[in-house]
N, C-alpha and C positions, 0 to 999 in steps of 0.2 A: 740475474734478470731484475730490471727495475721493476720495481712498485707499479708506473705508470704503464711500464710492457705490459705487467703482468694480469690488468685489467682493465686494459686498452677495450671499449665497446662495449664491456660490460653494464647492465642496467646495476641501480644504486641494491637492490634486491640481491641478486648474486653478486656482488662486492658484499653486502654484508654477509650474505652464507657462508665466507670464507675467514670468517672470521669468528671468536669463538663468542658465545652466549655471557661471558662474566665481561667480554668488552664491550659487547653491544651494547650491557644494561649498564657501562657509563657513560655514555655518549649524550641520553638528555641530562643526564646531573654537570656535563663536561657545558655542555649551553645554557644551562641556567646560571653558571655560573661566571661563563665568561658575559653575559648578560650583566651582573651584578658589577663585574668588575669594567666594562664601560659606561656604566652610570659613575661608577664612584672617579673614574678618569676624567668626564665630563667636568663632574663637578669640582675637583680638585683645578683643573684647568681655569676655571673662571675665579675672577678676581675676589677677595675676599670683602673688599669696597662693594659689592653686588648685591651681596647678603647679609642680612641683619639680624639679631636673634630678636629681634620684636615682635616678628611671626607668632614667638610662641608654641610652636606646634605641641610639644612633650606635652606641655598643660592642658592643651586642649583636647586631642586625639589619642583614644587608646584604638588599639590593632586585637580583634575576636575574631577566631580559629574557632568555627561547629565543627567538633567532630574530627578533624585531619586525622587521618590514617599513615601519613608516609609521614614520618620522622624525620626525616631528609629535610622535607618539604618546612617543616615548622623550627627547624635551624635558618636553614634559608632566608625565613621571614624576618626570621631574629636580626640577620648581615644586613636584609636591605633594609631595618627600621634603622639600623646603626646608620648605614649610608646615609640616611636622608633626615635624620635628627628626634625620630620617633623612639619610645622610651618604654612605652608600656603594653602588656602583652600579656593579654587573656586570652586561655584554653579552656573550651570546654569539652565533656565529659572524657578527656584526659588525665589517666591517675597521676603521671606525674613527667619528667623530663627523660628520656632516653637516650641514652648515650652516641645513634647516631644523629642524633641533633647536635650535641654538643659538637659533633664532628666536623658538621654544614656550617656551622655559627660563627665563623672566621672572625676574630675579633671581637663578638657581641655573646659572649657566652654571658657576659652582665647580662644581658637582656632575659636569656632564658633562667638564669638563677631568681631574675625578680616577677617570672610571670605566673599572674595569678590562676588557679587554676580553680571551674566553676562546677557543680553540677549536672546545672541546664541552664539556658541561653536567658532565659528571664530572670535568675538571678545576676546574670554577669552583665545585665545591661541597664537593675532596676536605679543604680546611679549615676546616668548619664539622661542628658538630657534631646538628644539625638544619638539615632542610627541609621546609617546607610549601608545600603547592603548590597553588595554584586551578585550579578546574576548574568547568566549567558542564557537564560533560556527566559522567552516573552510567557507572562503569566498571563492571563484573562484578568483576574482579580487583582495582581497587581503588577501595572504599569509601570517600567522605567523609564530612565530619561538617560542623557548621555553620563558618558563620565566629564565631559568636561561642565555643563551644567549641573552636575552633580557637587565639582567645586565649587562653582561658581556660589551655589545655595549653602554651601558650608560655611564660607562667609559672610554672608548678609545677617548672619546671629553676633550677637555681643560675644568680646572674646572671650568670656569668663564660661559661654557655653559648655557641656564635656561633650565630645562627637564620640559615636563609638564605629569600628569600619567595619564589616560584616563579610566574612568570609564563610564559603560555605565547606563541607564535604567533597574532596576530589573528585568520588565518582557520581554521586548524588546532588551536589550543590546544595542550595539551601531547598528545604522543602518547607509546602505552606505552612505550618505551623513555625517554622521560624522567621519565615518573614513574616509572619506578623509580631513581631518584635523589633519590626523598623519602621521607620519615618519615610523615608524614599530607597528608591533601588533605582539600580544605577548598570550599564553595561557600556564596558569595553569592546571601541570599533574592533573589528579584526577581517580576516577576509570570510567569507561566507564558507570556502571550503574546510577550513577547521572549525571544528565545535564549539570550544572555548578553549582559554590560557590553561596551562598548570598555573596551582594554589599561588606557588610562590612568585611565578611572573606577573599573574594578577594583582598581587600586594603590591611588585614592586612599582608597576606599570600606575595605580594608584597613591604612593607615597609620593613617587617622582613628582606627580602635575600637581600633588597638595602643593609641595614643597615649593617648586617652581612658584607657583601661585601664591604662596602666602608671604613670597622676599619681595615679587616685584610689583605685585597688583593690591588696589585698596575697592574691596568693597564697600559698598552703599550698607552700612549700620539698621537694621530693624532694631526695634525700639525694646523690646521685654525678652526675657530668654525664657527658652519654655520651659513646662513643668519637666519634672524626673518620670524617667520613662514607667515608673513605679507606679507615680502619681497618673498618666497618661492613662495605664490600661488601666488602672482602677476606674476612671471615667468612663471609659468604652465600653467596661464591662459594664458600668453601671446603663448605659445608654443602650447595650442587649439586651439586658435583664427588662427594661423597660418592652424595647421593640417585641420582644417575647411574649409578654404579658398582655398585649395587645394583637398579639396574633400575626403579626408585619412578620416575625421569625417564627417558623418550625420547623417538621421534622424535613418536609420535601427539601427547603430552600437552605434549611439551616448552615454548610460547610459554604457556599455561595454567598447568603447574605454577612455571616459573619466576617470571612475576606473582606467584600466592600466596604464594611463597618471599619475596620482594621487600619484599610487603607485610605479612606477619606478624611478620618479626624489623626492618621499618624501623618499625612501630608499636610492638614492644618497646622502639626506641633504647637499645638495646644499649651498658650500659657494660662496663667490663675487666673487673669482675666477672663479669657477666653473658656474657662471648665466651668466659671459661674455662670456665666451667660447661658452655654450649651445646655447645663442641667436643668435651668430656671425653664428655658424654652421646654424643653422635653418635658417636663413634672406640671407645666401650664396645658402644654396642648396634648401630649400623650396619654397624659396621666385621668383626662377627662372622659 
């Protein structure tokens, strides 16, 4: 009896009851990958005359893993950065490489031999000078914007910028405390009945449009690149400590105001300029 006999009418539910548990669990690894492997078709198909290595991306863009739990998933990452010309690749609180990573990493196991692996999220982001961060879920305190405006603002910084791309926890995503270690956050369209992407579709779904974006499109140049995100929350924190001390921050408001704090001067991305101005005003009118 044919296959198609043999569950003719059947809902997709009992078609998969008849089959066993070690094949079910490859079926999304079998789509994420055939995923990966019609981008790199795409891109193979178009002319090399299209694309220019003037983009830059490697130098500009590193790719941060909070946290990933599936090993799979952080192989995965490793293939699509290879697809799409991305090079460097922070984990954090990650001891070290797992060997089914190596196994997902089809061609890019360079990538996972060279990635660096962090503590916590504030050390693996304190030398760059942007972060954007994905999020499927709308925060109160902080706002996203699309992904495609989300490129769009990666470019309008000098390319000498370093961007970092913020990925959170599969099951948890990012939580506030690690977004506030970003500049903007960002969400991928998708239909409203799914939740969000898996890790590794969201990377790649996010390299793709850098990539695309940075061969064909020329943004509008802003003039100074910001401080290091180092330099950034040293000021913010310094701009709490202030608000604190004047009573604008405590205990009621404190996890609310700090958010907003977080996220209005990491959307400014604050250059040296702009930290002396911020602090002269504050130490002038706060301080009084």
């Amino acid at each position: 009896m044919s296959w198609k006999r043999l569950h003719a009418g059947k809902t997709v539910s009992e078609v998969q009851g008849s089959f066993s548990p070690r094949l079910l669990n490859f079926f999304p690894l079998f789509w994420h990958r055939l995923g990966f492997l019609l981008v790199s078709f795409i891109m193979k198909r178009m002319k090399s005359s299209d694309f220019t290595e003037s983009a830059g991306l490697a130098e500009r863009f590193r790719v941060i893993l909070a946290r990933p739990e599936n090993p799979e998933n952080v192989g995965l990452v490793a293939r699509c950065m290879k697809n799409t010309g991305f090079e460097e690749l922070r984990l954090v609180g990650v001891e070290g490489i797992d060997e089914r990573s190596r196994k997902t990493a089809v061609h890019a196991q360079d990538i996972l031999e060279k990635a660096r692996l962090y503590p916590n999220l504030s050390v693996a982001v304190e030398d760059l000078e942007l972060v954007f961060a994905a999020t499927s879920k709308k925060r109160k305190n902080f706002p996203s914007i699309s992904l495609q405006d989300a490129v769009e603002e990666m470019f309008r910084y000098p390319p000498v910028t370093r961007i970092g791309l913020l990925f959170g926890n599969e099951r948890t995503g990012l939580i506030s405390d690690e977004l506030r270690s970003s500049n903007f956050r960002f969400a991928i369209p998708q239909s409203g009945k799914q939740p969000s992407y898996n890790l590794a579709s969201a990377v790649l779904l996010t390299l793709f449009h850098i990539y695309m974006y940075g061969n064909l499109k020329k943004a509008e140049i802003r003039g100074d690149k910001p401080l290091s995100r180092k330099k950034q929350e040293e000021c913010i924190r310094l701009i709490l400590d202030k608000l604190e001390k004047r009573n604008f921050i405590h205990e009621a408001n404190r996890r609310h105001m700090t958010d907003m704090v977080y996220d209005l001067f990491g959307r400014l991305a604050l250059t040296e300029k702009d930290r002396k101005l911020v602090l002269a005003l504050f130490s002038k009118v706060v301080d009084r």
